[in-house]
C-alpha positions as CSV (number, residue, x, y, z in Angstrom):
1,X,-2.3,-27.0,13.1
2,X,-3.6,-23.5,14.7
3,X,0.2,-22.3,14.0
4,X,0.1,-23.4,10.5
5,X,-2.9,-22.0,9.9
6,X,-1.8,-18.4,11.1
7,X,1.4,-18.8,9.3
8,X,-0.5,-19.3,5.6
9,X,-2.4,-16.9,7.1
10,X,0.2,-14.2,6.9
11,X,1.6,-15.1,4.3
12,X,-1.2,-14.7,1.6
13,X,-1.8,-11.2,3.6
14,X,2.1,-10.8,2.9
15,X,1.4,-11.8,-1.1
16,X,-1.8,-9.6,-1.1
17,X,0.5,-6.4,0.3
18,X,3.0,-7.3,-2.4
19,X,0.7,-7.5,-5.2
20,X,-1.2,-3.9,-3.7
21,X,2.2,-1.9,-3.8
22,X,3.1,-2.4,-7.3
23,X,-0.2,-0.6,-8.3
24,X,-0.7,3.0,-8.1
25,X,-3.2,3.8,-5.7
26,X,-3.7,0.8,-3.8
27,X,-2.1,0.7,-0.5
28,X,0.1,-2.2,1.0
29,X,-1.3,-1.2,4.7
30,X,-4.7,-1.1,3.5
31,X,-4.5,-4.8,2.9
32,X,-2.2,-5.6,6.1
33,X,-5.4,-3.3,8.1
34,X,-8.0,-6.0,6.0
35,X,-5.7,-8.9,6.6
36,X,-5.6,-8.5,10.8
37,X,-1.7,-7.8,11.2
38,X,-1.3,-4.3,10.7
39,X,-1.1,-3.1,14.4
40,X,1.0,-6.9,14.8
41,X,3.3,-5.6,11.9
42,X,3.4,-2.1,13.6
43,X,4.4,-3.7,16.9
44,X,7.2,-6.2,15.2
45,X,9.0,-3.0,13.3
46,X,9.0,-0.9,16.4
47,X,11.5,-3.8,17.6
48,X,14.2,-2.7,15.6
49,X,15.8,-0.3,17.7
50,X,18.6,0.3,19.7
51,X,18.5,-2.2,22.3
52,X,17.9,-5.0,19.3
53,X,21.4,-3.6,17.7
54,X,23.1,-4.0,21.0
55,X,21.8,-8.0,21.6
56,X,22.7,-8.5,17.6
57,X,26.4,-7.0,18.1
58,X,26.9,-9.2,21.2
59,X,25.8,-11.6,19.4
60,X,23.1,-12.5,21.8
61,X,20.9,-14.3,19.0
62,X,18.7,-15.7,21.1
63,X,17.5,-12.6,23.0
64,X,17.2,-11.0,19.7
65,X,14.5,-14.0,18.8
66,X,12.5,-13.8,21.7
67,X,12.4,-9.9,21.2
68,X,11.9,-9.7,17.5
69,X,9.0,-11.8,15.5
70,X,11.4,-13.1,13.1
71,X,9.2,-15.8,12.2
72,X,6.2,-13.6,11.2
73,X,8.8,-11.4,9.0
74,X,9.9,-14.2,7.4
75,X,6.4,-15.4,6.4
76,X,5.2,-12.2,5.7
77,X,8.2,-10.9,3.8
78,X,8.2,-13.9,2.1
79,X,4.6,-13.9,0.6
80,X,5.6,-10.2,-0.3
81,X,8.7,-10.5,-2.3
82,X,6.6,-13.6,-4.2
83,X,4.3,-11.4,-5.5
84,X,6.5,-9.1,-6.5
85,X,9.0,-11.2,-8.2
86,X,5.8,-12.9,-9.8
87,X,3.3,-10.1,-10.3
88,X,5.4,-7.2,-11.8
89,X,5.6,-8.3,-15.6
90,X,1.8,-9.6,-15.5
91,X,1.0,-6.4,-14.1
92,X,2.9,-4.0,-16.5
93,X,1.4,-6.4,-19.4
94,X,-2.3,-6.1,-17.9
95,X,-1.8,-2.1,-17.4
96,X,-1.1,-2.1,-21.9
97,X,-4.1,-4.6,-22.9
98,X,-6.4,-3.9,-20.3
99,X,-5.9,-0.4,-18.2
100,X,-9.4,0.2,-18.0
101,X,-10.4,-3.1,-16.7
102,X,-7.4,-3.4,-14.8
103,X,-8.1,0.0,-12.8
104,X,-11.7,-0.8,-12.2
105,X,-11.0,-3.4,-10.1
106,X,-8.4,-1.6,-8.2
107,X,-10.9,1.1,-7.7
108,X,-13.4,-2.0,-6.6
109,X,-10.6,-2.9,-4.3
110,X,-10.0,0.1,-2.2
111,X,-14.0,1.4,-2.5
112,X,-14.6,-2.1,-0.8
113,X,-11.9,-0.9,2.2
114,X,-13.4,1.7,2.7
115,X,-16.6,0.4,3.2
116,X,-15.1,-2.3,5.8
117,X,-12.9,0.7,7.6
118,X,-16.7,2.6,7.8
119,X,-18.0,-0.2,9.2
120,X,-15.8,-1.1,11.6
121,X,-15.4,2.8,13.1
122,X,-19.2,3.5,13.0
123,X,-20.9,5.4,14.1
124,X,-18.8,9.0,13.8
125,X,-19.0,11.9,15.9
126,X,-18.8,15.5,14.5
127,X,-15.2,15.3,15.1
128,X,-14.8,12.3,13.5
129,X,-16.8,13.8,10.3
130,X,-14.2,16.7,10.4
131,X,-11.2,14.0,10.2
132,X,-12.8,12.2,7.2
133,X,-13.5,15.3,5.0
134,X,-10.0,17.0,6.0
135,X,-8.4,13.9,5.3
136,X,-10.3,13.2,1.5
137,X,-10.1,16.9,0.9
138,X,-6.2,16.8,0.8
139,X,-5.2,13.7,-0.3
140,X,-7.5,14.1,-3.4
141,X,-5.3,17.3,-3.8
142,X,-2.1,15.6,-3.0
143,X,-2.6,12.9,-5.5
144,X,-3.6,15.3,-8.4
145,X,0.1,16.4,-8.2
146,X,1.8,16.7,-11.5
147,X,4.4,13.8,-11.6
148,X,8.2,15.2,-11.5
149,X,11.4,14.3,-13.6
150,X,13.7,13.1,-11.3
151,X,17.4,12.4,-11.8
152,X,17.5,8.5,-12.3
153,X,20.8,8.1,-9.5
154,X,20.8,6.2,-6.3
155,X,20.4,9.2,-4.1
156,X,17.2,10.0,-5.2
157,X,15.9,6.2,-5.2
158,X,16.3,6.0,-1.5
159,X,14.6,9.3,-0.4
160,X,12.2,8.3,-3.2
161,X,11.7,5.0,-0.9
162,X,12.4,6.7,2.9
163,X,9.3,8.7,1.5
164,X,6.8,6.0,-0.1
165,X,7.3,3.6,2.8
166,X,5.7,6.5,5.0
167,X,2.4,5.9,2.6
168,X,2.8,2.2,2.3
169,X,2.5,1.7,5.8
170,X,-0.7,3.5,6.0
171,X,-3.9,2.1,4.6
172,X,-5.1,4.0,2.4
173,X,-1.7,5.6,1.0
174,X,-0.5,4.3,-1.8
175,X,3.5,4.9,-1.8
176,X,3.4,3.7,-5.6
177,X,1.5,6.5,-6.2
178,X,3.9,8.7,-4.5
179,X,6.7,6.8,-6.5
180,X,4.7,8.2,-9.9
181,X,4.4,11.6,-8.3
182,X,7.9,11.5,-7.7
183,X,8.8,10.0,-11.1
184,X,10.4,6.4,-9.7
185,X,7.2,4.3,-9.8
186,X,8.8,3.1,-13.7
187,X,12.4,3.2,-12.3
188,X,11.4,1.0,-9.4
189,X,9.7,-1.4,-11.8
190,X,12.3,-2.0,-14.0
191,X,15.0,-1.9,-11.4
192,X,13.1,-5.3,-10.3
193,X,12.2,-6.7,-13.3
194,X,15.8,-6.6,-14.7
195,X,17.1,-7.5,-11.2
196,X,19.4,-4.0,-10.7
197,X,20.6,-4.8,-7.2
198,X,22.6,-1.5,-6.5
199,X,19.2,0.0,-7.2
200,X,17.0,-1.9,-5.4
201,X,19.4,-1.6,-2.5
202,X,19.6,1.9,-2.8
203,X,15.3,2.0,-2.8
204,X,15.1,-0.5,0.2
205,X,17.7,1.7,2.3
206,X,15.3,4.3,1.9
207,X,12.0,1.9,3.1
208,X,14.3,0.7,6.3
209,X,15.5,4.4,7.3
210,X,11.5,5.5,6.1
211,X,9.5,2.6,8.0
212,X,11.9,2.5,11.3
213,X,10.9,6.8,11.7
214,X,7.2,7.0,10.7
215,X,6.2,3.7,12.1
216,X,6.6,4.7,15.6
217,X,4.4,8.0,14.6
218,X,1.6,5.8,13.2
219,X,1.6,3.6,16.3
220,X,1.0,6.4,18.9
221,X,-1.7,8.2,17.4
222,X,-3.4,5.1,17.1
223,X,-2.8,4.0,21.0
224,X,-3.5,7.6,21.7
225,X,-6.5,9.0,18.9
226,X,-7.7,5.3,18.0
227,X,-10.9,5.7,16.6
228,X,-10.5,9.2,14.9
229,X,-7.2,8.4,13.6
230,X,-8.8,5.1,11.6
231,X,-11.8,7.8,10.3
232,X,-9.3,10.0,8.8
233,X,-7.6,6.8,7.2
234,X,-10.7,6.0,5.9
235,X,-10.6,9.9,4.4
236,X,-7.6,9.3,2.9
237,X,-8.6,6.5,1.2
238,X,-12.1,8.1,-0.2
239,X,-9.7,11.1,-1.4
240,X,-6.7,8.5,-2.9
241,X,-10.2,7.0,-5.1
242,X,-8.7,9.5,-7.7
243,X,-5.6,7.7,-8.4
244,X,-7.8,4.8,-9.5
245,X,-10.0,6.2,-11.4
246,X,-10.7,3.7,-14.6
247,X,-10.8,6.2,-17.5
248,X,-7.6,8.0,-18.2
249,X,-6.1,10.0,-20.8
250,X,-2.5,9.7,-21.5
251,X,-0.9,13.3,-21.3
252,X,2.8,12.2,-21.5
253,X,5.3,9.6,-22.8
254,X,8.2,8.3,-21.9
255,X,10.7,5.7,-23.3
256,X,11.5,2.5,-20.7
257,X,15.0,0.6,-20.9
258,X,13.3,-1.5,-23.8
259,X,12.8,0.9,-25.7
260,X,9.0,0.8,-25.5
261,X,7.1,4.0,-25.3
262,X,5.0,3.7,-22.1
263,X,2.7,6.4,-20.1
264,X,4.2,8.7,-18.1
265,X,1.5,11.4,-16.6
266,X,-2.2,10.8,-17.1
267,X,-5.7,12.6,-16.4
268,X,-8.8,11.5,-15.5
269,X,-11.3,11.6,-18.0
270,X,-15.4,11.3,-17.9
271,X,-16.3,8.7,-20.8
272,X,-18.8,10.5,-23.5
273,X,-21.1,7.3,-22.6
274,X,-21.0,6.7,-19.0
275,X,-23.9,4.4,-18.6
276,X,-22.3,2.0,-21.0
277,X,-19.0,2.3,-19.6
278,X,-20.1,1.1,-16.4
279,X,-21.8,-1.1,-17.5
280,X,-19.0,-2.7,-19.4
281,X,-17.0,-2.8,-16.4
282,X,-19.2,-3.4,-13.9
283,X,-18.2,-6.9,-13.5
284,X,-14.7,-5.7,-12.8
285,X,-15.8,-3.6,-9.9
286,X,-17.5,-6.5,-8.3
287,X,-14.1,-8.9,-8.5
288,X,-12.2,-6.2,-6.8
289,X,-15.2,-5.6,-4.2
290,X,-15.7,-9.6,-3.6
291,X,-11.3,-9.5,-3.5
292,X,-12.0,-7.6,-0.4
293,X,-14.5,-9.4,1.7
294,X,-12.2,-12.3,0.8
295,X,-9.3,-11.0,2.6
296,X,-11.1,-9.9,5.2
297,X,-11.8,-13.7,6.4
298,X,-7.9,-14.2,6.6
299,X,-8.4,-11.8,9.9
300,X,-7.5,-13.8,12.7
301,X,-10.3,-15.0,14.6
302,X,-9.6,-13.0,18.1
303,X,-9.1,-10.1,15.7
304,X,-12.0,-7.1,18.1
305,X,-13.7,-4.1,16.7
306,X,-11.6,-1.0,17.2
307,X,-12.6,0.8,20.1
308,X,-13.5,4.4,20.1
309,X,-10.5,6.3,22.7
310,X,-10.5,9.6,22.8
């Protein structure tokens, strides 16, 4: 029953990730860091190495199942790829009708993170205060970036996912955004929603080369700089609050494979009536704050407050 139970477990955090990625600005890793797998998923990707190849070629399957978590890829991966498959025309659809609601609630959703990453890393020392302003200071540059034209070929679709998979597996990154900034977020979209294998397989190339690199990064400065390595997470997420901003103003166009005319760059904008705008949306914010504390009580139950090292 206990095994069950951590398998639905995973995969509604697995769902939750899949639904997080397909929005710019919410990261994948934040929810696996909410959820209580991230340092599990960390520890399952850093499996795939050399020694892993070698069993597989031999054809030493077993070995290769003791070594690897299949199981919790499977579950995970498979909650994932649901909410992709099911969330990405809904989404696209919610993002015409409703963008404003829409991106209150995402801006609900991470501003709840990083409230529960504070909490679980207080109290800061002065270095600790240095990591979490550095951290905002540049990633609310890095995701002002004007968003590039890049050449729609298959090339550029898996360094465009080698990169975003370095974001997605942090929380508080969003690799969607880093898709817009790069000008695949769209490309990505529609290479799902139409089912264009060659370019999905060209984009998850990139994620396996991406993700089997930079994981093994993100998993030593957190055995080695724990604690100040999660504050400056939680800086990155306060500074990637302007990719979710609610109130935007459409600065480009471009045409989709349907034809449609959809948005292509947009600013942020201050509404002429603030208080009422708020107000208006206020009930948005609270859904994607309550979304929060609502994943974080599919944490297993021997999940421990980080530890301050070094």
């Amino acid at each position: 029953m206990i095994s069950l139970l951590s398998h639905i477990r995973v995969v509604l955090v697995g769902f939750c990730m899949g639904a997080a990625d397909l929005v710019p600005g919410v990261s994948g890793g934040t929810i696996a860091f909410i959820g209580g797998i991230y340092e599990r998923l960390l520890n399952g990707i850093k499996t795939a190495d050399v020694t892993t190849l070698r069993l597989l070629l031999k054809g030493r399957l077993r070995e290769v199942f003791q070594r690897v978590p299949v199981v919790f890829f499977l579950t995970l991966g498979g909650g994932l790829i649901t909410a992709i498959l099911t969330l990405s025309r809904p989404l696209a659809a919610l993002f015409e009708s409703h963008p404003v609601q829409l991106w209150t609630f995402f801006f609900g959703l991470v501003l709840g993170s990083i409230l529960l990453l504070a909490k679980e890393t207080w109290r800061w020392r002065v270095v600790d205060w240095i990591a979490f302003v550095v951290a905002a200071v540049a990633t609310f540059w890095i995701v002002g970036l004007s968003a590039v034209q890049t050449p729609p070929t298959l090339l550029y679709l898996f360094f465009a996912g080698a990169i975003a998979i370095c974001a997605m597996i942090l929380p508080g990154i969003s690799g969607s955004y880093l898709l817009v900034i790069m000008g695949k977020y769209h490309q990505v979209l529609e290479a799902v929603n139409t089912r264009d294998f060659a370019a999905l397989a060209a984009f998850v190339g990139g994620i396996v080369v991406g993700v089997l690199s930079f994981v093994r990064v993100v998993s030593w400065l957190l055995r080695t700089w724990r604690h100040v390595t999660l504050v400056a997470l939680t800086g990155i997420m306060a500074g990637a609050l302007r990719t979710v901003w609610p109130w935007k103003l459409t600065t480009a166009t471009r045409i989709n494979s349907k034809g449609q005319e959809v948005p292509f760059t947009q600013v942020n904008v201050i509404p002429e009536d603030m208080s009422s705008a708020v107000v208006s949306v206020l009930p948005w914010l609270l859904a994607g704050l309550v979304a929060v504390i609502a994943l974080s009580f599919l944490r297993p139950p021997a999940t421990s407050t980080p530890t301050r090292t070094k």
